[in-house]
C-alpha positions in Angstrom: 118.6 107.5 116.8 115.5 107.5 118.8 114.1 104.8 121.1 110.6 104.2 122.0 109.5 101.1 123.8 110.9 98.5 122.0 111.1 100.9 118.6 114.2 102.0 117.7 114.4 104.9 115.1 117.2 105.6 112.7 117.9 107.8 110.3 118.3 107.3 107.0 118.7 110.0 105.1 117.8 113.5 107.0 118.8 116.2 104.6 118.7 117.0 101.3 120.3 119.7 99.0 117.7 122.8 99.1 117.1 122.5 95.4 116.6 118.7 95.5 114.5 117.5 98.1 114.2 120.5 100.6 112.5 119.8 104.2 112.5 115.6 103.9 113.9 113.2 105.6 113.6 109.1 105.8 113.8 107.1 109.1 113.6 103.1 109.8 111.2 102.1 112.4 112.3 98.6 114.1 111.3 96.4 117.0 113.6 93.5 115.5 110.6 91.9 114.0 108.7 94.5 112.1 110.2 97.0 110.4 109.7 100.4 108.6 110.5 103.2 106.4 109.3 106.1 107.7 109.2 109.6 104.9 108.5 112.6 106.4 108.0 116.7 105.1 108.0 119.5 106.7 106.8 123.3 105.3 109.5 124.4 103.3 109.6 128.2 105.4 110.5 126.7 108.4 114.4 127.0 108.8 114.3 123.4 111.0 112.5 120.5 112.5 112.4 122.9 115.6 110.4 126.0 114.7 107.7 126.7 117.1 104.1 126.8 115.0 100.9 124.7 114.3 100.1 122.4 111.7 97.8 119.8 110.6 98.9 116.2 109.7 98.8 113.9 106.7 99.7 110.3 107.2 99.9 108.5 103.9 99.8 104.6 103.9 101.5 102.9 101.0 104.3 105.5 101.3 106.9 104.0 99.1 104.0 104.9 96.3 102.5 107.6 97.4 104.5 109.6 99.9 106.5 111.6 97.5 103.0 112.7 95.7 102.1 113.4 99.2 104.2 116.3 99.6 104.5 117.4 96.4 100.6 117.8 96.4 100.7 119.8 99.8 103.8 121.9 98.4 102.4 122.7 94.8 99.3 123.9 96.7 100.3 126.1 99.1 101.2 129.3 96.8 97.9 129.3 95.2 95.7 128.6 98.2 97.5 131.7 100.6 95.6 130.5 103.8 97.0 126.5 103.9 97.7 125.5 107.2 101.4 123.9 107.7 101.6 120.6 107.5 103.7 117.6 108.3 103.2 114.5 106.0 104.1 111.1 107.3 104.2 108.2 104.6 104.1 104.6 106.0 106.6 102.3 103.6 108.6 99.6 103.7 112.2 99.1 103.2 111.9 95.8 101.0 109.6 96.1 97.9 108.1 94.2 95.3 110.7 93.7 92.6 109.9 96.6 89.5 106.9 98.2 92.0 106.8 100.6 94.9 104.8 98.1 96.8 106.1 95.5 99.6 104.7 92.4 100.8 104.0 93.9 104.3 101.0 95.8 103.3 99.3 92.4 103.1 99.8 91.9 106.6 99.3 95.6 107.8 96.5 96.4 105.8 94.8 93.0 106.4 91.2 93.1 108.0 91.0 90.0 110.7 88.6 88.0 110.7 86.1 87.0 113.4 87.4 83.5 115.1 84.4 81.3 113.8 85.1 82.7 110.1 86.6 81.1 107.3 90.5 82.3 106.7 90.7 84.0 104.0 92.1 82.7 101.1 94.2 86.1 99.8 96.4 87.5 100.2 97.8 83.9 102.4 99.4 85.9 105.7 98.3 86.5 108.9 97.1 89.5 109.3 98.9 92.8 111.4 96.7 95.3 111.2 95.3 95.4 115.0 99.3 95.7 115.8 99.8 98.0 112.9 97.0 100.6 114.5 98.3 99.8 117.9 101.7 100.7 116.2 100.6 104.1 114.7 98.8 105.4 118.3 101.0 104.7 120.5 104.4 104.3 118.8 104.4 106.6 115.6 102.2 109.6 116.4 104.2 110.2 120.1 108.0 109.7 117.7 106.7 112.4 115.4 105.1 114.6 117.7 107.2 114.6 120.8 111.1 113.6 119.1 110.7 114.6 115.5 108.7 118.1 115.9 109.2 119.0 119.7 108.0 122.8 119.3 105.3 122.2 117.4 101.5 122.1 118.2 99.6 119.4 116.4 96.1 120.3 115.0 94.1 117.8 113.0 95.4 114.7 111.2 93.9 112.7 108.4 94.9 109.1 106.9 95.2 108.5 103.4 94.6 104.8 102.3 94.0 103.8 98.8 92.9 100.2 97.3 94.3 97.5 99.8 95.3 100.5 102.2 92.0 101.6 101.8 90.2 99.1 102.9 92.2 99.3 105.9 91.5 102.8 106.6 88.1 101.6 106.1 88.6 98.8 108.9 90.2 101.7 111.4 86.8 103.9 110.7 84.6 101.1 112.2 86.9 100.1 115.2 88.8 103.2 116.0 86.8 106.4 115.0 89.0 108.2 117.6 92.3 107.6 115.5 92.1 110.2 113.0 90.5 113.6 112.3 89.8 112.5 109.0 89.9 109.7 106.7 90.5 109.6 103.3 89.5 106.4 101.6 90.6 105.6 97.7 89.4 103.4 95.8 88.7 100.7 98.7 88.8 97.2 98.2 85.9 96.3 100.2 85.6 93.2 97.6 88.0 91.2 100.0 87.0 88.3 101.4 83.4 88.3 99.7 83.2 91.7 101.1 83.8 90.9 104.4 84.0 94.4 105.9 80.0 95.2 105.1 79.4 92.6 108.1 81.6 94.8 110.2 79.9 98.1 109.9 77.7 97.7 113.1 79.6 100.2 115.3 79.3 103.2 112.8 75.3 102.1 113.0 75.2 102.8 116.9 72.4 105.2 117.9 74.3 108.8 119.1 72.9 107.6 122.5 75.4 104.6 123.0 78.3 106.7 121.1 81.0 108.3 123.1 81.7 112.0 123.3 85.3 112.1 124.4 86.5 112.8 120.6 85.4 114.9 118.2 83.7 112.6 115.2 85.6 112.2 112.4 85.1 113.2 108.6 85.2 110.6 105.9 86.3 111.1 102.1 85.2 108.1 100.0 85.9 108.1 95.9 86.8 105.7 93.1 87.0 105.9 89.7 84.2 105.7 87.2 86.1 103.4 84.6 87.3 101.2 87.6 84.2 99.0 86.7 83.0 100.8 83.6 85.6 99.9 81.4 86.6 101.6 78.2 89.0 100.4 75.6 92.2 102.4 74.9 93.1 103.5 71.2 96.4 101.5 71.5 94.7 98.2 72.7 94.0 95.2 70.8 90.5 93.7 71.8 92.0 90.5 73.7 94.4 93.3 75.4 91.4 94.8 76.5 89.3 92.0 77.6 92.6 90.9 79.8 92.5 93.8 81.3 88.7 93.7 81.8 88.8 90.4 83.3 91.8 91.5 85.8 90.0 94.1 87.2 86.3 93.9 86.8 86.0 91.4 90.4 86.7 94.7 92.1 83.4 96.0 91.5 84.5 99.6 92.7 81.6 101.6 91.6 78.8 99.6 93.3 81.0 98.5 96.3 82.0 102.3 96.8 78.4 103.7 96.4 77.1 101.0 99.1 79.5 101.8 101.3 78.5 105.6 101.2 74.8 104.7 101.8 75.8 102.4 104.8 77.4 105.1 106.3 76.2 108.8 105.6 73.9 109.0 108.6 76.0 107.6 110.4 75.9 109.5 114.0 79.6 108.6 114.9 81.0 110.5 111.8 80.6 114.5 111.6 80.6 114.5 107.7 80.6 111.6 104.8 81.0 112.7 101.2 81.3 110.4 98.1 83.3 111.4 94.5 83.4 110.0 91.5 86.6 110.6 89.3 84.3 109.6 85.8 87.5 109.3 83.7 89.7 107.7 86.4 91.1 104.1 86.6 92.3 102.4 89.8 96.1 103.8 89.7 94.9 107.3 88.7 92.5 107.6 91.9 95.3 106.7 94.0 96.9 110.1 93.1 94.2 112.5 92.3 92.5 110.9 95.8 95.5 113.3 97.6 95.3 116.3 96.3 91.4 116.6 96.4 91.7 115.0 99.7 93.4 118.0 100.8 91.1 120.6 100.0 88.2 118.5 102.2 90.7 117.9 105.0 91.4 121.8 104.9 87.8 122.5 104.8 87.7 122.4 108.7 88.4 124.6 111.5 91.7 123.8 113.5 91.5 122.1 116.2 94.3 121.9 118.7 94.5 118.3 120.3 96.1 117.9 123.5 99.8 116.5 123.2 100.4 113.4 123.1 103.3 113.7 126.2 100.5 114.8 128.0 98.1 112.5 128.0 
């Protein structure tokens, strides 16, 4: 068990059989209030948690369903792409879920934008939102646990966050207030829809001239990409037209396509970002980008030069 602050981490389950689940182990995060379950990989040719080399970092929100595809995207690379870096992935979940779904309730509060103190509350998702404390939570509580307790001999490179849909508009939200947070974002499928689109009115600080912007980090690189039948729907042999037109009319208030594309043209010139690419998955749907989002994620992540932060016990 580890303590930090008021966090107490306790393992779950640390080890698996080699031909299972090599190089993975699960951890709850609790401050008696809040609570987590923490999934984390390690390269499977290190022989422990305390070899001594250099890796980059992939944190994964939505981890219950999307950590395991996570790793297995960063391990089904590596023997085809010989000059991966190592790297660590860390998927945020939950311990209570959504019956019959790999989704919890706490994502509504986590991923929630807040809103300004004249604005109307939002009517969905109907919880006060976390997500302040939840990046508050990731800086200065679960970065230092991985780095400094989980990985002690290890030298920490870049990091990126993975958000996709809800999660995505909060790593959309953490772009425009916190820059500094990750090395890259990669942002799936946002649903910048909430609230009547809310975050667009929020996108001021990423519009600062490079004058008034601060040099202390390096900029970040953003990733944004939806599907092209997330708004262009097409019907599938096995559904009956009313099947289709339900299925239409559940997701067509998303508007992916031209809330994704606006969001790129906000932003690409954006002097406090280094890079800002857009993809379109044509013959994706919502679920579908969630997934591919990862593993094309990682080659853009990759695509940079390794940079050695300073640690975090340092600082």
């Amino acid at each position: 068990m580890s303590v930090l602050g008021n966090w107490t981490f306790t393992p779950l389950i640390t080890e698996f059989p080699s031909t299972v689940l090599p190089n993975l182990g699960f951890w709850n995060a609790s401050n008696g209030t809040w609570e987590y379950q923490i999934e984390v990989s390690w390269p499977l040719n290190w022989t422990s948690r305390a070899d001594n080399a250099i890796v980059e970092t992939l944190y994964v929100l939505d981890g219950n369903a999307q950590g395991n595809t996570a790793m297995q995207a960063v391990r089904n690379r590596r023997p085809v792409e010989f000059g991966q870096p190592d790297t660590i992935v860390v998927s945020l979940g939950y311990p209570d879920l959504i019956p019959d779904s790999p989704y919890s309730d706490g994502r509504y509060h986590d991923y929630q934008v807040p809103v300004c103190a004249t604005c109307p509350a939002p009517e969905l998702p109907g919880v006060p939102s976390n997500s302040e404390n939840f990046i508050a939570w990731i800086e200065k509580v679960l970065k230092p646990w991985v780095q400094n307790d989980l990985f002690p001999n290890t030298e920490f490179s870049r990091d990126a966050l993975h958000g996709h849909s809800f999660a995505g508009l909060f790593a959309t939200y953490a772009l425009i207030t916190r820059p500094d947070l990750f090395d890259t974002f990669l942002i799936a499928s946002p649903a910048l829809y909430w609230n009547e689109n809310y975050i667009f009115s929020q996108l001021g600080p990423l519009k600062e001239p490079a004058s008034a912007i601060s040099t202390n980090f390096t900029k970040p690189a953003v990733a944004l990409s939806y599907g092209g039948r997330e708004q262009n729907f097409v019907k599938r042999r096995v559904e009956t037209q009313e099947e289709f037109e339900f299925r239409r009319s559940f997701l067509a208030f998303s508007n992916m396509t031209t809330n994704v594309n606006m969001l790129y043209d906000e932003i690409k010139n954006s002097a406090k970002l280094r890079d800002v690419v857009l993809h379109e998955y044509p013959f994706s749907d919502h679920a579908a980008v969630g997934i591919v989002s990862i593993s094309d994620g990682l080659d853009y992540f990759y695509d940079w030069a390794p940079r050695i932060a300073t640690p975090l016990s340092s600082l």
